[in-house]
C-alpha positions in Angstrom: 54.1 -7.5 -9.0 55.9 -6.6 -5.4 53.5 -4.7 -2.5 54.8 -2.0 -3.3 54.3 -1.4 -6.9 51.1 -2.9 -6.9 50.6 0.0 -3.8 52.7 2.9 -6.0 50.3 2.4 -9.1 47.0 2.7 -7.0 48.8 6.4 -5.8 48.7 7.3 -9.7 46.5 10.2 -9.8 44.3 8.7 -13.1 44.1 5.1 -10.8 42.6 7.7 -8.1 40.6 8.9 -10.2 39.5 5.7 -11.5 38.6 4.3 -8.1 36.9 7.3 -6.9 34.3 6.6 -9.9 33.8 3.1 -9.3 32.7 4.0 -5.7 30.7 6.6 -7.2 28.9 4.0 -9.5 28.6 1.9 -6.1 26.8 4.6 -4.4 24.4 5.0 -7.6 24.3 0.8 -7.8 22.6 1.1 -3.8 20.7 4.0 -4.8 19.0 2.4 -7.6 18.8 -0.8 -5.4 17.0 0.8 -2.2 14.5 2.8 -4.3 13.4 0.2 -6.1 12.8 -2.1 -2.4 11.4 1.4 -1.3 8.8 1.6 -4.2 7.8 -2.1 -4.8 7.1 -2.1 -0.8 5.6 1.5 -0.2 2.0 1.2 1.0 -0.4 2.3 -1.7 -3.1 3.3 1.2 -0.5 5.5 3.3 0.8 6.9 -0.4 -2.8 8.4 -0.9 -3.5 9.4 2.4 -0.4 11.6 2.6 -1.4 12.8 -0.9 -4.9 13.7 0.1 -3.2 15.6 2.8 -1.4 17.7 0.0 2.0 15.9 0.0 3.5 16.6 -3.6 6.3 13.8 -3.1 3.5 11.1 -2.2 1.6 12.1 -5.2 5.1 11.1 -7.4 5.1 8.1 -5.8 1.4 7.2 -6.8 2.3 8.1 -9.9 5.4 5.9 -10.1 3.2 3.3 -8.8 0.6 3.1 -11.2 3.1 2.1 -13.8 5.1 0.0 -12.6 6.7 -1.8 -15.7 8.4 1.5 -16.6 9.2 1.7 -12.7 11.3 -1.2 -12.5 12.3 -1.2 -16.3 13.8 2.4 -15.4 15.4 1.4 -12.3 17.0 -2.2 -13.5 17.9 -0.6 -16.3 20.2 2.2 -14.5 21.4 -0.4 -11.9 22.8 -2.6 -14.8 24.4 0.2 -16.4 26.4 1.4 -13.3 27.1 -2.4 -12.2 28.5 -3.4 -15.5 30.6 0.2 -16.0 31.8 -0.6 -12.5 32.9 -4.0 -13.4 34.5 -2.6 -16.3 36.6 0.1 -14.8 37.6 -2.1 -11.8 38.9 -4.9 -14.6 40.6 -2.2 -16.6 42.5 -1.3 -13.4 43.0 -4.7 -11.6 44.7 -5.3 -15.7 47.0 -1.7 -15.5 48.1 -3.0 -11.9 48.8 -6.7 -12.3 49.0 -6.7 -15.8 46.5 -8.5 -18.6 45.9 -12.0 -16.9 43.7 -14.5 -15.5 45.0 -12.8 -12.2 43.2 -9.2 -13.1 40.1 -11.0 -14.1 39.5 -13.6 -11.0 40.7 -10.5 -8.6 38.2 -7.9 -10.1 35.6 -10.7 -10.3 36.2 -11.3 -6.4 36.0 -7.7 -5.3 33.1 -6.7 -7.1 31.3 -9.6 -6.4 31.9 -8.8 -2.6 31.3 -4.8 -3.1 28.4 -5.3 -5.3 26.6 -7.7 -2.8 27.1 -6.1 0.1 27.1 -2.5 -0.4 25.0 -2.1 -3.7 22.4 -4.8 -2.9 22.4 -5.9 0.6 22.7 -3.2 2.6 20.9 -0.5 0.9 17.6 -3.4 0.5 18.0 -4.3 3.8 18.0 -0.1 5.2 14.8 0.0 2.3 12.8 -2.2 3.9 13.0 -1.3 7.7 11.4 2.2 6.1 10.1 2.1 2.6 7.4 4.6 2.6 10.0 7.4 4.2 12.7 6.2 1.9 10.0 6.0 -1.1 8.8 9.6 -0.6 12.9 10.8 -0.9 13.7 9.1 -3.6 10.4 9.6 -6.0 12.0 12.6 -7.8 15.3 11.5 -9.1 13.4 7.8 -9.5 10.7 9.9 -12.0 13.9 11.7 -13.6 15.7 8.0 -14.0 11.9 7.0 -15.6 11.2 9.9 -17.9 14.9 9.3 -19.3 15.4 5.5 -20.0 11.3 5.5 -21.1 12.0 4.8 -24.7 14.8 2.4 -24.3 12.4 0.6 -21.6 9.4 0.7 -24.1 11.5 -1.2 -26.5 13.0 -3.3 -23.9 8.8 -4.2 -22.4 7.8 -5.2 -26.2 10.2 -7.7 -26.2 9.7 -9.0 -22.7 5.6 -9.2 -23.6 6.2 -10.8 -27.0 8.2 -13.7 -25.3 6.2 -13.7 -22.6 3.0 -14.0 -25.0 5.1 -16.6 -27.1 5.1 -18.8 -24.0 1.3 -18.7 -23.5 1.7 -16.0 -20.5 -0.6 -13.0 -20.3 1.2 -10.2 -18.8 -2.0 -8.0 -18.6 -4.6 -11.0 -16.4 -4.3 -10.4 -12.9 -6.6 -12.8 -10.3 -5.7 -10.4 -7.6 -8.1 -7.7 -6.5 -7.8 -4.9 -4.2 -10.2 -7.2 -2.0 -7.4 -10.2 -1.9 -5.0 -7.7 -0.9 -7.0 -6.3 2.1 -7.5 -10.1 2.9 -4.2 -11.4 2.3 -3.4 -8.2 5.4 -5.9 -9.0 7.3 -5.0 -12.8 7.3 -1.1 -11.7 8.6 -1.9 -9.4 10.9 -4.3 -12.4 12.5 -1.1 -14.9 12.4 1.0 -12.1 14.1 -1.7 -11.7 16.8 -2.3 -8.0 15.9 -6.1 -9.1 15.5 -9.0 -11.2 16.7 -10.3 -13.4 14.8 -13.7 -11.6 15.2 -12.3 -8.3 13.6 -10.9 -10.5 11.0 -14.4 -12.1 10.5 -16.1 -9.0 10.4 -13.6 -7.1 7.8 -14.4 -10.7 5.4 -17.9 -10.1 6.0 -18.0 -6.3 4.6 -15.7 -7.1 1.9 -17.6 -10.2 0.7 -20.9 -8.9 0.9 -21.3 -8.0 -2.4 -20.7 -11.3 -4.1 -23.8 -12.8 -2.0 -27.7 -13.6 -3.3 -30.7 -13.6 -0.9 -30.5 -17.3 -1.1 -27.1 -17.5 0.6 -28.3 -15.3 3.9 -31.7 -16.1 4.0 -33.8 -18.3 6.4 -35.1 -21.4 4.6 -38.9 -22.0 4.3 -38.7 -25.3 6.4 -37.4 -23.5 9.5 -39.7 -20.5 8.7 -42.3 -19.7 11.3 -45.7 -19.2 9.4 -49.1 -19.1 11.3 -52.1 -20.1 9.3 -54.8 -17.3 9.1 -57.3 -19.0 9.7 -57.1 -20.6 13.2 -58.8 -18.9 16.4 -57.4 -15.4 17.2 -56.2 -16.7 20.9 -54.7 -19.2 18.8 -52.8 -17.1 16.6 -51.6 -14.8 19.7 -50.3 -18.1 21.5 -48.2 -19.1 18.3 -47.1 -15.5 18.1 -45.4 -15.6 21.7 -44.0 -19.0 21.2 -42.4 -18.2 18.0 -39.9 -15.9 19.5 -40.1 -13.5 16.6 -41.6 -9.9 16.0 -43.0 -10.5 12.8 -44.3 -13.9 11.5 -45.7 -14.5 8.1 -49.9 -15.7 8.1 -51.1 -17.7 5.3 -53.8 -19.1 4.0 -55.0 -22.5 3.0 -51.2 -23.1 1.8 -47.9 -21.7 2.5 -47.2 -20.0 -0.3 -50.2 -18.1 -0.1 -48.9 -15.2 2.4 -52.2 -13.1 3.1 -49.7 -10.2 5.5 -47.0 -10.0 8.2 -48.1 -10.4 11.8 -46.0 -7.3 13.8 -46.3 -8.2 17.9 -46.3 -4.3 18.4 -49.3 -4.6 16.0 -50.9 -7.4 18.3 -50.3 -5.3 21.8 -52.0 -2.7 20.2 -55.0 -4.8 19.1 -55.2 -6.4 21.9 -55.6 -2.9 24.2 -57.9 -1.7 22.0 -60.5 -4.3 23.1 -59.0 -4.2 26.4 -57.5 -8.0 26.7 -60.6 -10.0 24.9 -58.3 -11.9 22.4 -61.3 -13.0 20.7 -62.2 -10.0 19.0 -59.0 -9.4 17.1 -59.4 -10.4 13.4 -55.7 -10.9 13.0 -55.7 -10.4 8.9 -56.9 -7.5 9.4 -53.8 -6.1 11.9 -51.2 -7.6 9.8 -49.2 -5.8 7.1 -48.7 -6.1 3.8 -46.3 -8.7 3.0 -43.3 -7.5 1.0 -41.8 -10.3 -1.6 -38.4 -9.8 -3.2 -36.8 -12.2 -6.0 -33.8 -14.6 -4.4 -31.8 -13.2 -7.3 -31.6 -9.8 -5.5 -27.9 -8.9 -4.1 -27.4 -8.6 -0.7 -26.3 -5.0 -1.0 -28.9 -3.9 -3.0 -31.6 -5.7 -0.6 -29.8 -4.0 2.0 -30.4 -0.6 0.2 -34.1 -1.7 0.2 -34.3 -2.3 3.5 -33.1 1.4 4.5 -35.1 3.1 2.0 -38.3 1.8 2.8 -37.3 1.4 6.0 -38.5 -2.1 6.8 -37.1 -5.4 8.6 -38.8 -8.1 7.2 -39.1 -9.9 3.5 -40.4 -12.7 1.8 -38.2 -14.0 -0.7 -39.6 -16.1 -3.8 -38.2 -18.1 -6.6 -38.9 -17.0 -10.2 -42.0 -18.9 -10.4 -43.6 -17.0 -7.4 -43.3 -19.8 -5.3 -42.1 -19.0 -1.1 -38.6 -20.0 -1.0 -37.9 -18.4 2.5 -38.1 -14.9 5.3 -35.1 -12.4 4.7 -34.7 -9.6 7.7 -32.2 -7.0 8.5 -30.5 -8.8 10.8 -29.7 -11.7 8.4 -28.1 -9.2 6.4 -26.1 -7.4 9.0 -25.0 -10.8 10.8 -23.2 -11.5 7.1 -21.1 -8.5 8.6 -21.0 -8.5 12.5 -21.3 -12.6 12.7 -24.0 -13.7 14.8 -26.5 -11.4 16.8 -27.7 -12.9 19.8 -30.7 -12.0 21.9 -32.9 -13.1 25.2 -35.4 -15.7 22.4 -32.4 -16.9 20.3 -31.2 -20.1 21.0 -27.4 -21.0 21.6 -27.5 -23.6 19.2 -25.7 -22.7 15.9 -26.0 -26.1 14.1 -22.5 -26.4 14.4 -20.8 -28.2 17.6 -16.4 -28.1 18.0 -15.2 -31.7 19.2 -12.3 -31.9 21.0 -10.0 -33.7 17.9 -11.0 -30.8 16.0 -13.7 -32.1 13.6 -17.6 -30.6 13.9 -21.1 -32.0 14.6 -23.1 -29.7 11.9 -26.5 -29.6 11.3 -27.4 -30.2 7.3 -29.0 -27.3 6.8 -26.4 -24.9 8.6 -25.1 -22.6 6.0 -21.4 -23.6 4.6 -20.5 -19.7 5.4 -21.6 -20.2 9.1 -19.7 -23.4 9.6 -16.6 -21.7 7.9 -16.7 -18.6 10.9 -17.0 -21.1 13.1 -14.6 -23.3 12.5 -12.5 -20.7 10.7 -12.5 -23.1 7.7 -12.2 -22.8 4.0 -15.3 -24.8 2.7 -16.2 -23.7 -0.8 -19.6 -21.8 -0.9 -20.1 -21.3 -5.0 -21.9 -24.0 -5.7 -23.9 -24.7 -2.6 -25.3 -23.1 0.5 -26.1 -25.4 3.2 -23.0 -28.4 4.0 -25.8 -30.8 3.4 -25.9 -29.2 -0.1 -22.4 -29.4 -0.6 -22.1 -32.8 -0.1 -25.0 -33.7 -2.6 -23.7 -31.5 -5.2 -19.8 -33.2 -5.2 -21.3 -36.6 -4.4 -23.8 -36.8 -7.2 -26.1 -38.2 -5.1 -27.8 -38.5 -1.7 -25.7 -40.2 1.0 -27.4 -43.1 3.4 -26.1 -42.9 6.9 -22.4 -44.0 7.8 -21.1 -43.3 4.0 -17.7 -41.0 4.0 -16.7 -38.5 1.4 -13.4 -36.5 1.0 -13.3 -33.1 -0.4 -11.4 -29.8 -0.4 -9.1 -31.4 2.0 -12.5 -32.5 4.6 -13.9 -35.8 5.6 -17.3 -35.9 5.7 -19.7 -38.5 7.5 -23.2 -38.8 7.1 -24.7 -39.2 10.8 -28.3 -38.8 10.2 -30.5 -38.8 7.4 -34.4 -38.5 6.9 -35.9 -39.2 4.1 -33.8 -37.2 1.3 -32.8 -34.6 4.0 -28.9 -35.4 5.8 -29.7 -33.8 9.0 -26.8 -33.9 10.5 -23.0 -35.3 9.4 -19.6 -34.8 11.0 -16.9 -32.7 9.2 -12.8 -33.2 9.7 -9.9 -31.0 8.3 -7.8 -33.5 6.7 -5.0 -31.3 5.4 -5.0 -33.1 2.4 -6.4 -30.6 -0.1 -5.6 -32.6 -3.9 -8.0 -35.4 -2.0 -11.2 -35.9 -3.6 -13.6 -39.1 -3.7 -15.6 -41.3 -1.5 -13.9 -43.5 0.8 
């Protein structure tokens, strides 16, 4: 066929016709395309903020959102339709034009590839996602239209996708993701951009993990509790009061895990006034407070509920047996939050020293939670609290000084060990996560 048949046939008014419905069925083809980028990438939060502030449109979208099989079902379902009817009527008049032929098919294959990809897909995604939740809250009507019409053909259609799906072994209803991973997964991005210190970051973790934490994880350990026996001098007890650095220190008698009361300084200032400065005279059992004991079982939330409702600072926590196992306070609790809360007694030291390659000097008892924050590490914490703990529990046994153990993509050497205590080890990111084994 010459130019200028092939240009007299397009003028025929039913080719006109014909071409004005394929672009037609191009324009619905990007519409279906950008609202379903708009939808899948519309921000849930913003969605129910906007609704809350009485946004009808933003509700539709929620809606949409929460069932999101018949979403996309809906959508993929009236993109097909208009991309293979487009197809169609492009071949049928490619074949009136140039006659039936490998020619017709190869040239309608070629433009519709082209028009398709750029201007049904392409473009319209790439315009969706510069601005999905403005382009989500247009869109949600005709979208919930599209939805409420293909629903039964998409029902049928999802029963066949989840039969195959089950036939393979795959559970389309198990998710691992929780709203808590998504906040995370944010907040970890927004970190990598620089939008946010690492501090923020830290403290966001910190409120969101909260509530998957036992007393035993935050607590302070009996061995590096300060206790004062009951029974020594009173100018005695006052002395190891001051040097302890602490407001309230546990007094026991005859044997640690007998706790007799809580020694408050405000409580000694006051007892010491009252017989104007002769130490001597204060009975110190009789000043202190009643000791409160709590199970190590207890959540962290709900200890944290204790703590304002009975509006105390200070706990004892104890094993199941009765026996001391460490001190809980209020501050332990919100430092899970805020990180570390320093003051003019605490020392600097952390148990946890940066080298310069990168590794860490940490103390064996430092908490596996601390040394991740400050290292901004990924050590697991599920089965063990202190690193010193983590090591014995994947080793299987306790280390002498100089062994090396891989795990969870980390080195660790044993530097110092006493007795069946590792008091201290160094720890190295190897990047190597499938490594696991003693070297």
């Amino acid at each position: 066929m010459t130019k200028a048949s092939a240009v007299e046939a397009l003028s025929q008014p039913e080719n006109i016709a014909m071409i004005l419905i394929i672009l037609c069925l191009l324009v619905l083809s990007g519409f279906f395309s950008s609202s379903e980028t708009a939808l899948t990438a519309a921000s849930r939060a913003r969605m129910h903020t906007a609704e809350k502030d009485g946004d009808k449109r933003a509700t539709t979208v929620s809606r949409l959102l929460n069932m999101r099989e018949r979403l996309l079902g809906g959508i993929l379902l009236g993109n097909n339709l208009v991309n293979i009817l487009a197809s169609v009527l492009t071949t049928a008049l490619f074949t009136k034009i140039f006659g039936a032929g490998g020619l017709a098919l190869i040239l309608a294959t070629i433009v519709m590839t082209v028009l398709i990809l750029i201007f049904a897909e392409v473009l319209p995604k790439t315009y969706a996602i510069s601005q999905p939740d403005k382009l989500a809250l247009r869109v949600a009507k005709p979208i919930s239209i599209v939805v409420k019409v293909f629903a039964p053909i998409v029902s049928v259609v999802q029963i066949i996708v989840n039969a195959t799906l089950r036939l393979f072994g795959f559970d389309t209803n198990a998710s691992a993701w929780t709203a808590a991973d998504d906040i995370k997964g944010a907040v970890d991005l927004h970190l990598e951009e620089g939008g946010m210190a690492k501090r923020a970051r830290d403290q966001i973790y910190g409120v969101l993990e909260i509530g998957e934490l036992d007393l035993e994880d935050v607590m302070t350990h009996r061995k590096n509790m300060v206790m004062i026996d009951a029974e020594l001098a009173p100018d005695q007890i006052v002395k190891e009061m001051l040097n302890s650095g602490h407001s309230r220190v546990p007094l026991y008698k005859d044997n640690t895990d007998n706790v007799v009361g809580v020694l408050h300084a405000k409580d000694t200032l006051k007892a010491i006034l009252k017989v104007n400065g002769d130490i001597s005279q204060i009975d110190a059992k009789k000043i202190a407070r009643d000791a409160w004991f709590v199970p190590e079982t207890t959540s962290v939330v709900k200890q944290l509920r204790a703590f304002q409702h009975k509006r105390e600072h200070f706990a004892l926590v104890v094993d199941e047996y009765g026996a001391l196992m460490g001190v809980l306070t209020l501050e332990d609790i919100l430092e899970e939050i805020v990180g570390d809360i320093q003051d003019e007694y605490d020392e600097d030291v952390q148990g946890v020293t940066r080298q310069k390659n990168g590794s860490a000097i940490v103390q064996g008892e430092t908490a596996v939670r601390d040394v991740n924050r400050a290292m901004d590490w990924k050590l697991p914490d599920d089965e063990a609290v202190t690193i010193a703990g983590l090591v014995i529990h994947e080793s299987q046994t306790i280390p002498d000084v100089g062994q090396t153990f891989a795990y969870y993509g980390y080195r660790f050497e044993i530097l110092e060990r006493e007795r069946n205590q590792i008091r201290s080890l160094k720890v190295t990111k190897t990047f190597e996560p499938d490594q696991r084994g003693e070297f």
